[in-house]
C-alpha positions as CSV (number, residue, x, y, z in Angstrom):
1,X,10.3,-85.1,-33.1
2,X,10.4,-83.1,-29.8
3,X,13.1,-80.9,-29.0
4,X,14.2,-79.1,-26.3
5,X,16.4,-75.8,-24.9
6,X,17.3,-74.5,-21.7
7,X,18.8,-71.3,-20.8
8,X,22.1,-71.0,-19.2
9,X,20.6,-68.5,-16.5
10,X,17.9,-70.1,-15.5
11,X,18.1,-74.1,-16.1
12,X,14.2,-74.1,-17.2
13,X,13.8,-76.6,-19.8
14,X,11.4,-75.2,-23.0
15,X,10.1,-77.4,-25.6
16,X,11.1,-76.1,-29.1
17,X,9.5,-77.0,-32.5
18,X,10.7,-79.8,-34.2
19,X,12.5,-79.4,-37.8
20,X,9.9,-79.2,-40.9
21,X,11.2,-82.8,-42.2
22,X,10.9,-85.6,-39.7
23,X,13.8,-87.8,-39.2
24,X,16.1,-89.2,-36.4
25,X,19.6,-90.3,-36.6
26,X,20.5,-87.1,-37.6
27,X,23.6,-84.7,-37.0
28,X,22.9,-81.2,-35.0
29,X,24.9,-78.5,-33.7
30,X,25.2,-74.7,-33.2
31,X,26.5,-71.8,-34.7
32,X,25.8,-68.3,-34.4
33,X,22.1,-68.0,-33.3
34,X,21.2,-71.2,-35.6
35,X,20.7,-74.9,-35.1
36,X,21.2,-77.0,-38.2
37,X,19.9,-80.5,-38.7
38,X,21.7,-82.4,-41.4
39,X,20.7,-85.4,-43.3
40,X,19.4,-88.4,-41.0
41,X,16.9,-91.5,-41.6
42,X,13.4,-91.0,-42.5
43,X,11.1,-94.1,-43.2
44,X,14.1,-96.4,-42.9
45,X,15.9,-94.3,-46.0
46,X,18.9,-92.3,-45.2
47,X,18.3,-88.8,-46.4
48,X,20.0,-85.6,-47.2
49,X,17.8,-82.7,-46.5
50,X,19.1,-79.9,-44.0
51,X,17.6,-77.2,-42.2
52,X,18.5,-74.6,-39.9
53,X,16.5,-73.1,-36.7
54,X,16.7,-69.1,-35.8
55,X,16.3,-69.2,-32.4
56,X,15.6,-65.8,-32.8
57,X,12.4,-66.0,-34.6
58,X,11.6,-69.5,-33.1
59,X,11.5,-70.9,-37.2
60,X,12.9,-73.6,-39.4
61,X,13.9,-73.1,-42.8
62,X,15.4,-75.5,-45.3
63,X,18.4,-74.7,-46.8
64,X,21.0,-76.4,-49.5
65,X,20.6,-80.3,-49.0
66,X,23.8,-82.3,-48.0
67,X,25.7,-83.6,-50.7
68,X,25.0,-86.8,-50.4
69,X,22.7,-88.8,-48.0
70,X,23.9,-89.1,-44.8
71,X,23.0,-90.8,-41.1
72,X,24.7,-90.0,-37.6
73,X,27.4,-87.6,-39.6
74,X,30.2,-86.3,-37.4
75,X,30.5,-82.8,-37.5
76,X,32.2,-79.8,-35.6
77,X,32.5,-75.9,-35.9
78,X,36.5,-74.5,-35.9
79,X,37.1,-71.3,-36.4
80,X,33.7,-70.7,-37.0
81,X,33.4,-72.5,-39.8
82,X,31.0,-75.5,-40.3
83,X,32.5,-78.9,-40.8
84,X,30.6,-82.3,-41.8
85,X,32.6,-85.6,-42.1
86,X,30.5,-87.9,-44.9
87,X,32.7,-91.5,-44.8
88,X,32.2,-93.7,-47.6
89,X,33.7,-97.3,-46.4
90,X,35.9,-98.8,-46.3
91,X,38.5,-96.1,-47.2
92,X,37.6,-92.6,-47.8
93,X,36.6,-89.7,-45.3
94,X,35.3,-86.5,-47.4
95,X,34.8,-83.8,-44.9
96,X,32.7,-80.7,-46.6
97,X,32.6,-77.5,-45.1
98,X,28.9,-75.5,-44.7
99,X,28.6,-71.8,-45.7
100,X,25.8,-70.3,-43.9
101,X,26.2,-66.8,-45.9
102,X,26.3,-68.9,-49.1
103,X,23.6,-71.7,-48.5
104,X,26.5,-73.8,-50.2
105,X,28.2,-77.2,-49.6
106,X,32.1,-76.9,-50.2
107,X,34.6,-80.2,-50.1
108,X,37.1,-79.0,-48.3
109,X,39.6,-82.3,-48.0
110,X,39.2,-85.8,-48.4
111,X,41.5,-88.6,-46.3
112,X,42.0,-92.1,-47.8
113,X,43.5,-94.6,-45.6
114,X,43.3,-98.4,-46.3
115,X,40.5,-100.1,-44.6
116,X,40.1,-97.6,-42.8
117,X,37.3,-94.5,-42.3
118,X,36.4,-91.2,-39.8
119,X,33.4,-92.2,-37.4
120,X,34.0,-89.4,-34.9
121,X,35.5,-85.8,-35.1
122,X,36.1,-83.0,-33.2
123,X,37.8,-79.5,-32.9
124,X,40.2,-78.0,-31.3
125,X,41.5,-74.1,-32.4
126,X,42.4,-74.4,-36.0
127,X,42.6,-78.1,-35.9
128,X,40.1,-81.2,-36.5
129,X,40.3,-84.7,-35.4
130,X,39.0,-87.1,-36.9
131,X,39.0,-90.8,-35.0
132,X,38.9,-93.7,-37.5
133,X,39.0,-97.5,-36.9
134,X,42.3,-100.0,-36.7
135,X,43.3,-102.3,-39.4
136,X,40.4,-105.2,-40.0
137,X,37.6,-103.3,-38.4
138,X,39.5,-102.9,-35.6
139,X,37.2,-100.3,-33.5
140,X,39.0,-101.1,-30.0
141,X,42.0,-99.9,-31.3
142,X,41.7,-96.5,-33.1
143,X,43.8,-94.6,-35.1
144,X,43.5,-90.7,-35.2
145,X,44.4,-88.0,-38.1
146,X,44.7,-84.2,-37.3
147,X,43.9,-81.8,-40.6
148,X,44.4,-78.0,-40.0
149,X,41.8,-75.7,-41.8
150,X,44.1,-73.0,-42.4
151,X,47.1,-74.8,-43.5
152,X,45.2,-77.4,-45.4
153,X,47.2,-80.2,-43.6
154,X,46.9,-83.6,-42.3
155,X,48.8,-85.3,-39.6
156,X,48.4,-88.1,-38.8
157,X,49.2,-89.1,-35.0
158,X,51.5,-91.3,-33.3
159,X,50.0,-94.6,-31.3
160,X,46.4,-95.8,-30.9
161,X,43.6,-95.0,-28.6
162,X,41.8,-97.4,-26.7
163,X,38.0,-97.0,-27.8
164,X,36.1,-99.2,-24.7
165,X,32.6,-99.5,-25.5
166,X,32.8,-96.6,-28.1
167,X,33.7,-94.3,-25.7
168,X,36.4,-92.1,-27.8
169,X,33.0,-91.4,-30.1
170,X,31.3,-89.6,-26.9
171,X,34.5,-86.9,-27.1
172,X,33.7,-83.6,-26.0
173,X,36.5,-80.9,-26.0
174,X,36.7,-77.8,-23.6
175,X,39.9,-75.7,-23.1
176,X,43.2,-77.9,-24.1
177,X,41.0,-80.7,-22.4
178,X,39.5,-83.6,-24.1
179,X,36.8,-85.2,-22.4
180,X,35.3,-89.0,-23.2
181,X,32.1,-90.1,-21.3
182,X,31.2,-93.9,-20.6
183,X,29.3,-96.1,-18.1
184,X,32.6,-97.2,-15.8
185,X,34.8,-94.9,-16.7
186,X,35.1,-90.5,-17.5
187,X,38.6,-90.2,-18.9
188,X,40.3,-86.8,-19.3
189,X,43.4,-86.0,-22.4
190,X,45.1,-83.0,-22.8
191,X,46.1,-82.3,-26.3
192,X,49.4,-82.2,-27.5
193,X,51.4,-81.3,-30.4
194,X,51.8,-85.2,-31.4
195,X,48.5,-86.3,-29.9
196,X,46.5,-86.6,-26.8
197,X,47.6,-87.4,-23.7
198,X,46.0,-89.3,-20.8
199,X,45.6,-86.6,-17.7
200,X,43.4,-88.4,-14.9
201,X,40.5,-91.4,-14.4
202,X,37.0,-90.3,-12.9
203,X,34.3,-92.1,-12.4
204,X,31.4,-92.8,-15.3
205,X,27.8,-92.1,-15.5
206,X,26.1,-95.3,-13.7
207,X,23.3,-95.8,-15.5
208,X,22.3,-98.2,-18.5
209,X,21.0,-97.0,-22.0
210,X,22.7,-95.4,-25.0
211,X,24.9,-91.8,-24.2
212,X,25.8,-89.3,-26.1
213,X,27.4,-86.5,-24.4
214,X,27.4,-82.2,-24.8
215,X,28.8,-79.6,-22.7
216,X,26.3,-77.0,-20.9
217,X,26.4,-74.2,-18.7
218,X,24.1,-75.2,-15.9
219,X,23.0,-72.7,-12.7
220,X,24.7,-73.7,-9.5
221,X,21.8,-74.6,-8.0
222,X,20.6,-77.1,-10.6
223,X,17.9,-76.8,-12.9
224,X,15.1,-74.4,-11.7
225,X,11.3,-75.0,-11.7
226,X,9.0,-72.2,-12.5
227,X,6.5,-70.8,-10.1
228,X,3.2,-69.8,-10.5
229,X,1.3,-67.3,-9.2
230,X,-2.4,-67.2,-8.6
231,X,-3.9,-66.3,-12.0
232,X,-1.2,-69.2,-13.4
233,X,1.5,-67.2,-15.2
234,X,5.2,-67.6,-14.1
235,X,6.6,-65.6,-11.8
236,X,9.9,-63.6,-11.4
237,X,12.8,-65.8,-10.9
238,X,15.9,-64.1,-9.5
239,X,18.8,-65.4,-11.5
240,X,21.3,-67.8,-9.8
241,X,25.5,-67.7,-10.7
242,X,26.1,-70.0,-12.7
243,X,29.0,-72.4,-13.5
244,X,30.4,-75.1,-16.0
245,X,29.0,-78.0,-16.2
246,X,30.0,-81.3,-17.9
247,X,26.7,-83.1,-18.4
248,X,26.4,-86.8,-20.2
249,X,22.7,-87.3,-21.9
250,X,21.3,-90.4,-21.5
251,X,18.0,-90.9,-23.6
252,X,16.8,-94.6,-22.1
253,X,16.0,-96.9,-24.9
């Protein structure tokens, strides 16, 4: 598996080391100096393995295994704590919590709702959304379900939300802002109290292929390439100011 970083001063792309265990279909994400790779597919067999990369020392390391096999597992970090949503269809949503000081696997809550289970989740302050599908499969019409990690409450929110094409699963949140990604169409909500709110239309990312999507902070001047000087080791770069960036990933399939 190759993997990649850039930095947020420079935009040069580095290739990184891969995790120890191959797989793909797998859940990553950040927090505090570490990536973690959870669970996945390996040999057409979901697995449950984890490991975490110091991007200090440039290393992998396994650490306590998921609690149960898992593929394509939502996940987000509130409060700096590390959430996993494991669904087991076609009612229940478990979400377990990772402690990094620990090396343990906690259940923190589990949501039952007839036919009916989390595919998507994200955070916003002490709060986690989970997006779940309609009555009967229904996965244009989604329901949504708020559960607050300090109070140890769920809400569950008024109306449905048009998933087109998947494309409340590409939600990315920033600020009070919530952010969904497709081919025609970039929509923006601001969160509410009782749920999101639609704030504006832009225009999508035109081009074909599967797209997840991640927020980065990219130099103004776009990504930079490194020069070389005569005996072929990169030169100096002056660093450029840099500013926010909303960027949609498109690996082409």
């Amino acid at each position: 598996m190759a993997a990649f970083a850039t930095t947020r001063d420079s935009g040069v792309w580095t290739a990184l080391p891969g995790p120890q265990q191959p797989r793909y279909d797998f859940t990553l994400l950040g927090h505090e100096g570490r990536l973690y790779a959870i669970g996945g597919e390996f040999q057409k067999r979901t697995i449950s393995t984890a490991e975490s990369y110091d991007a200090e020392t440039g290393e992998w390391a396994f650490i306590h295994p998921a609690p149960r096999p898992v593929a394509s597992a939502a996940c987000a970090v509130a409060r700096r704590r590390i959430f996993v949503c494991f669904w087991k269809p076609p009612d229940t949503t478990d979400i377990y919590e990772y402690v990094p000081l620990k090396d343990e696997w906690k259940l923190a809550t589990t949501m039952i709702r007839p036919q009916s289970y989390g595919h998507c989740m994200v955070a916003h302050r002490d709060n986690l959304y989970v997006m779940r599908n309609g009555p009967s499969d229904d996965f244009l019409r989604c329901l949504m379900d708020c559960y607050n990690v300090t109070t140890g409450q769920w809400t569950a929110l008024t109306g449905q939300y048009i998933n087109s094409k998947g494309a409340l699963f590409t939600a990315m949140i920033r600020g009070d802002s919530v952010f969904t990604v497709k081919h025609m169409l970039t929509l923006e909500y601001t969160i509410a109290g009782d749920g999101w709110k639609p704030r504006r239309q832009m225009k999508g990312f035109p081009k074909s292929g599967s797209l997840w999507t991640c927020l980065l902070r990219l130099p103004k001047t776009g990504p930079v390439t490194p020069q070389l000087d005569p005996d072929g080791k990169e030169e100096e770069m002056s660093l450029p100011d840099t500013s926010e960036g909303f960027v949609a990933a498109t690996p082409q399939l």
